[in-house]
C-alpha positions as CSV (number, residue, x, y, z in Angstrom):
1,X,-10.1,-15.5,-2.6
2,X,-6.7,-16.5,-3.3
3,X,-5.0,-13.8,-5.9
4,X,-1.9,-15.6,-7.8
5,X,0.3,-13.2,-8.5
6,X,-0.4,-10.9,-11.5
7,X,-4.4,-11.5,-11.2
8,X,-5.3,-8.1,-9.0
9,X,-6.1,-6.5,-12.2
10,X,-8.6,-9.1,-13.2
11,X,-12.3,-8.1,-13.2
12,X,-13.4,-10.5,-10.0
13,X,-10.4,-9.1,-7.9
14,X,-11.2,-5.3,-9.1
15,X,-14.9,-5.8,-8.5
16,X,-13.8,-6.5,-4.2
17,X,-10.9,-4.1,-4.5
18,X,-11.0,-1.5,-7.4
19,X,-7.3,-0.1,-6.9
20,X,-6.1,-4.0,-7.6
21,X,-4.0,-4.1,-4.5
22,X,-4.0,-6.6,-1.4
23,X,-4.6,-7.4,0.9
24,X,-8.3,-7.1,0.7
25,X,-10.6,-8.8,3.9
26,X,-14.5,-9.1,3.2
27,X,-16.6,-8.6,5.6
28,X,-20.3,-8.9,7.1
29,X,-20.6,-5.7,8.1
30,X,-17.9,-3.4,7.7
31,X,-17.4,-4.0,3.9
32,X,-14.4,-4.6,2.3
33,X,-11.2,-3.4,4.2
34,X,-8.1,-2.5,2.7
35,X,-4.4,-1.6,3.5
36,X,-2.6,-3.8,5.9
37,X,-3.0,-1.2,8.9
38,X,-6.5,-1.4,8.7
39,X,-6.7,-5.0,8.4
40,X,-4.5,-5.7,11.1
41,X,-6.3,-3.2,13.3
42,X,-9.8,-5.8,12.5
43,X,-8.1,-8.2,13.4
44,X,-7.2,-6.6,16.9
45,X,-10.7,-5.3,16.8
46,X,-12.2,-8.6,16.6
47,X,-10.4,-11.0,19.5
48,X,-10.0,-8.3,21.8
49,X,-9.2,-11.2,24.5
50,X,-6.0,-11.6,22.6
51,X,-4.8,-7.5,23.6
52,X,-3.1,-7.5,20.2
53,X,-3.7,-4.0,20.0
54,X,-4.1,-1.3,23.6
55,X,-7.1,0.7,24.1
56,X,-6.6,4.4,22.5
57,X,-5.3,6.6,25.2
58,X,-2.4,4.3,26.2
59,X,1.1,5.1,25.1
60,X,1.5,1.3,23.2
61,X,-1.7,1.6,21.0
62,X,-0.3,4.5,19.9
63,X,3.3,3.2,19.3
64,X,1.8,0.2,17.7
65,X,0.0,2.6,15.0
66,X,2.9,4.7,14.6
67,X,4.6,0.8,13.4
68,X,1.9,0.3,11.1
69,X,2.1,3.8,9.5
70,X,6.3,3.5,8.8
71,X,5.9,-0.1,7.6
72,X,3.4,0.2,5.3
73,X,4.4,4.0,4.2
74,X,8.2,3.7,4.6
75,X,9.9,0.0,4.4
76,X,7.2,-1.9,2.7
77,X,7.6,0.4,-0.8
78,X,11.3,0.5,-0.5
79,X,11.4,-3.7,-0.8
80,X,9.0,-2.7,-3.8
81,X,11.4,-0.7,-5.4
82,X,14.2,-3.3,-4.8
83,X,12.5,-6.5,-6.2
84,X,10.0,-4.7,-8.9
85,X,12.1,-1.8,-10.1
86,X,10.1,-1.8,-13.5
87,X,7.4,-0.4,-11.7
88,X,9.3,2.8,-10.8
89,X,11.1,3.6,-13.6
90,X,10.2,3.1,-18.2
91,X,14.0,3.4,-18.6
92,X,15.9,0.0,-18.3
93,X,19.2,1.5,-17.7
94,X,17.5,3.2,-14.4
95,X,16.3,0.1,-13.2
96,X,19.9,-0.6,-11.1
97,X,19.6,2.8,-9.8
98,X,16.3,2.2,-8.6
99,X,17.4,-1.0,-6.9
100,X,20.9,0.4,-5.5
101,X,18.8,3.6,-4.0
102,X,15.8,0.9,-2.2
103,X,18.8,-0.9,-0.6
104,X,20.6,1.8,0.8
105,X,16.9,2.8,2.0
106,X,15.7,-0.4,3.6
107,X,19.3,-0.7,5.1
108,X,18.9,3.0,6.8
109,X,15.3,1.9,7.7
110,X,16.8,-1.9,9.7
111,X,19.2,0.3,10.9
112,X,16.4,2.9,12.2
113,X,14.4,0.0,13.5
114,X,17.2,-2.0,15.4
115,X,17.9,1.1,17.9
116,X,13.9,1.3,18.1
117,X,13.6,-1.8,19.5
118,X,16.5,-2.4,21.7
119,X,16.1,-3.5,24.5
120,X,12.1,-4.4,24.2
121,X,11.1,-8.3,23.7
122,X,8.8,-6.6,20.7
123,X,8.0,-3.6,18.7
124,X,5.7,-2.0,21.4
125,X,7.1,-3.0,24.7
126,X,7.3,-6.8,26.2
127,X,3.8,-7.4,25.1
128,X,3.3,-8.2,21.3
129,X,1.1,-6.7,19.2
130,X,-0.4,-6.2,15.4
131,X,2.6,-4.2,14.9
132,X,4.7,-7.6,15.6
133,X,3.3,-9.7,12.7
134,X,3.6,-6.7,9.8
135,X,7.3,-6.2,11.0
136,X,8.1,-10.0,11.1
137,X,7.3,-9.8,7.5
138,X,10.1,-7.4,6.4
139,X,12.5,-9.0,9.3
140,X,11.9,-12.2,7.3
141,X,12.5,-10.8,4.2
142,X,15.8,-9.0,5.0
143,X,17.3,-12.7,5.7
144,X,17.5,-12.2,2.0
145,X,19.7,-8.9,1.9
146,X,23.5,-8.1,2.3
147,X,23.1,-6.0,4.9
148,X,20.6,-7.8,6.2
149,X,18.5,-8.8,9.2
150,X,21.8,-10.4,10.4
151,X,23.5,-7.5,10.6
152,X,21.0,-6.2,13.1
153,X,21.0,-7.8,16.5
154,X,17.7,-6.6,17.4
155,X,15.9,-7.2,14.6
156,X,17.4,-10.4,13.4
157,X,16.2,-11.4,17.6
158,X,13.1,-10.0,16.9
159,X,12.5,-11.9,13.4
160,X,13.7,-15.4,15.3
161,X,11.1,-14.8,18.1
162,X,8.2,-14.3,16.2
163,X,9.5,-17.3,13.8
164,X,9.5,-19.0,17.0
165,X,5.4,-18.9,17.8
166,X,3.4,-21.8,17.0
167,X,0.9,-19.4,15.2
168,X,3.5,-18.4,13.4
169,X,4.8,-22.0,12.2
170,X,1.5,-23.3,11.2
171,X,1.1,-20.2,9.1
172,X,4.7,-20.8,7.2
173,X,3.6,-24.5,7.0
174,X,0.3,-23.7,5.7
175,X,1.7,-21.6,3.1
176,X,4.5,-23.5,2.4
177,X,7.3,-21.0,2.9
178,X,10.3,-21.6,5.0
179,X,12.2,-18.6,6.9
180,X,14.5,-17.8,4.4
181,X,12.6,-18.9,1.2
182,X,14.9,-17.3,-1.4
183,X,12.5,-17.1,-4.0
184,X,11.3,-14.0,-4.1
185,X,8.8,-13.4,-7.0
186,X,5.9,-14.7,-4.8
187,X,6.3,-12.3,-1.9
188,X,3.4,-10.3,-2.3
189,X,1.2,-12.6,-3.1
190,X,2.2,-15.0,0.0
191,X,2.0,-12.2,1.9
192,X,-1.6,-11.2,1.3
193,X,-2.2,-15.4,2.2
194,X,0.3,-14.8,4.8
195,X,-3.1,-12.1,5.9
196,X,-5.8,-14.1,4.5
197,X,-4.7,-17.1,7.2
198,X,-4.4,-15.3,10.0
199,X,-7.6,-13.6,9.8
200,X,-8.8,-17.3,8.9
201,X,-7.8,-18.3,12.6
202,X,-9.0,-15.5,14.2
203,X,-12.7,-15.7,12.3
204,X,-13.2,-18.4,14.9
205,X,-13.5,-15.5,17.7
206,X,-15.8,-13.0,15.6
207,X,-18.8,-11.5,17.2
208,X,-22.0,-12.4,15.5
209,X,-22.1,-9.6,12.7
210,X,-18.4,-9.9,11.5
């Protein structure tokens, strides 16, 4: 299902996810699954030949989860606040305030994640991981900001590397979004197809069942 953006309030999207948000991934037998964490995490799950996330126990697959939980909890609501301010606030005369506070916050948060990963050729370690794709996202996105990606050495290295994979390349083709597509309003919902094709070319490797 492809959700245009506006439409996850519509009955046939509420009736798969009934808090109208994406990303939302079907399955055989697991149900539907929610929140990008956890659908990154099937993903890993489900082409384990690919190592895209450690067995539990190991000091990455537990880094890797602690990058899911500050993405998805910490920098991914701070870029909704900047580019959907009237969802935080009824008051148009707040609305700037809203927007001037997400920047400083995403800045401090590129700022957090540059030291992070200095030094590593990913998020984890020199091995790449589900952690990888959800932070390319917001790395790709901050090519849009002054301060920006750019002004982060690390990250802005770490955005060009993963824009660098063929998997990555035939996903931006597919979608038909360029690195630095400037226009924003369709972020979210290229971001949930963003989701939607990568798990398209890892259904290929399911186990019977998935």
């Amino acid at each position: 299902m492809r959700i245009e953006r506006g439409k996850q309030t519509d009955p046939e999207y509420l009736a798969v996810n009934p808090l109208g948000r994406v990303p939302a991934l079907v399955t055989a037998s697991h149900g539907t699954i929610t929140e990008v964490p956890a659908v990154l995490s099937f993903i890993a799950d489900a082409a384990p030949n690919r190592c895209l996330l450690t067995p539990a126990g190991t000091s990455e697959h537990y880094e890797a989860l602690r990058w899911l939980a500050y993405l998805s909890s910490t920098v991914h609501p701070a870029f909704g606040r900047l580019w959907r301010a009237d969802r935080f606030t009824t008051e148009a005369g707040c609305m700037s305030t809203v927007e001037r506070a997400a920047a400083a916050q995403i800045a401090s948060d590129f700022r957090h994640m540059d030291r992070v990963i200095a030094g590593k050729l990913f998020a984890v370690g020199m091995t790449i991981s589900i952690a990888d794709f959800y932070l390319f996202v917001f790395g790709r996105w901050g090519l849009r900001l002054t301060p920006g990606t750019r002004e982060f050495p690390n990250l802005h290295r770490h955005t060009m590397t993963i824009a660098e994979l063929d998997a990555t390349r035939r996903a931006m083709t597919q979608q038909g979004i360029t690195l630095e597509d400037r226009n924003r309003a369709p972020a979210r919902k290229r971001f949930y197809r963003f989701v939607q094709y990568l798990t398209s070319q890892v259904k290929g490797l399911l186990p019977v069942g998935y």
